[in-house]
Each structure stands twice: as structure tokens, then as C-alpha cells.
C-alpha positions as CSV (number, residue, x, y, z in Angstrom):
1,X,-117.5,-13.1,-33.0
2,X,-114.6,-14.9,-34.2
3,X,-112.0,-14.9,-36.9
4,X,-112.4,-16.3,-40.3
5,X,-110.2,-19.1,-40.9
6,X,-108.9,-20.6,-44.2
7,X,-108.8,-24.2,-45.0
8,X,-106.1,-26.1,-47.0
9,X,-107.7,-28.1,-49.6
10,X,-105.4,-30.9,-51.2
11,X,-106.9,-32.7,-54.7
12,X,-106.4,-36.1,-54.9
13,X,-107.0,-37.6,-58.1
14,X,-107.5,-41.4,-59.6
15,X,-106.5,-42.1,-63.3
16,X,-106.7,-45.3,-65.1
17,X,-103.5,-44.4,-67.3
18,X,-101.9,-42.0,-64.1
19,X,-98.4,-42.0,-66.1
20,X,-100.5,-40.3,-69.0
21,X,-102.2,-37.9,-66.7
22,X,-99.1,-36.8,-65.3
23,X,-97.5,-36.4,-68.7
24,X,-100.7,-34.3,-69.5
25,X,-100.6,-32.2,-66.6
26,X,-97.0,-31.6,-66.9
27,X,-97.4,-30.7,-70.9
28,X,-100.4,-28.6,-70.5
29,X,-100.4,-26.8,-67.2
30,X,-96.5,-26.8,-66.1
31,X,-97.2,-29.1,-63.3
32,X,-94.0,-30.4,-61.9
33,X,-93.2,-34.5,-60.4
34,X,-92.3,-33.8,-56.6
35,X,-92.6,-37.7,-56.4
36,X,-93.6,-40.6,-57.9
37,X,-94.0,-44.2,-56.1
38,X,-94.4,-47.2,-58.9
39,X,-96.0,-50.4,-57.9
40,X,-93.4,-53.0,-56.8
41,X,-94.8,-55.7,-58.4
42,X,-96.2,-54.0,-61.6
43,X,-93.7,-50.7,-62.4
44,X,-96.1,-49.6,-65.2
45,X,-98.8,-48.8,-62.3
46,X,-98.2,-45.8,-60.2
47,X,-99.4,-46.1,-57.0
48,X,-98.7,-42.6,-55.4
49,X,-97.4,-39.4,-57.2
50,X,-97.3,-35.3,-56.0
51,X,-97.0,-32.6,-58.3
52,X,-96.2,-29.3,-58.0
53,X,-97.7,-26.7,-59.9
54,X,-94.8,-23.5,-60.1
55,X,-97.4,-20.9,-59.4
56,X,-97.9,-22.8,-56.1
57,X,-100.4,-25.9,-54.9
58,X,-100.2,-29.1,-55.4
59,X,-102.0,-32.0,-56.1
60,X,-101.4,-36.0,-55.7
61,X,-102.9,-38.9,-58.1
62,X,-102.5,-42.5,-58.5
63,X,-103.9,-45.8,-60.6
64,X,-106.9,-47.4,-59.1
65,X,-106.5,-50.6,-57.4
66,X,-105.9,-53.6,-58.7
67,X,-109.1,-55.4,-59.8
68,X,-109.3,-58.5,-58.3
69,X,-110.4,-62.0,-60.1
């Protein structure tokens, strides 16, 4: 018989506002910026972020991609 094993689970999450959501997450659950990557060519867009929660995990979110014409 073997051993149980756990498995490290690691939320990703899409926003359409994702500078909003981390202000939300930050405000309401204590969530902390471990990194945030903007969008070279568009700094309001955030392409890749972690956060931290204090009480331990993390989590990682970013705007969708551009919609093309």
C-alpha cells in the first residue's frame, strides 16, 4: 500500500480590471503584491502579478489578452 501524498495547488486567476482585483484582494482579504509585471506597451494592463496571502498561499492573476481587430 503506499503513502498518501499531497498536492500543491496554485490559483491562477483572469480579471478584466486585474489592478482592481488586486486592490480588492488586498483591501478585503490582506493579500500582499509579491510582484506585479505591467504590459510594456499598455502600463494600465497587468500582464502577470503574485500575491501573498500572510496566513500563507498564494495566488497569481492577470488581464486577459488583448483582443484582436
Amino acid at each position: 500500500m503506499s503513502n498518501p501524498t499531497t498536492a500543491n495547488i496554485w490559483p491562477t486567476f483572469r480579471y478584466r480590471d486585474a489592478s482592481a482585483a488586486i486592490a480588492f484582494l488586498e483591501a478585503a482579504f490582506g493579500f500582499e503584491v509579491a510582484a506585479k509585471y505591467e504590459n510594456s506597451d499598455d502600463p494600465q494592463r497587468i500582464d502577470h502579478a503574485e500575491l501573498r496571502w500572510p496566513g500563507g498561499g498564494a495566488g497569481s492573476c492577470s488581464d486577459p489578452p488583448a483582443t484582436r481587430a
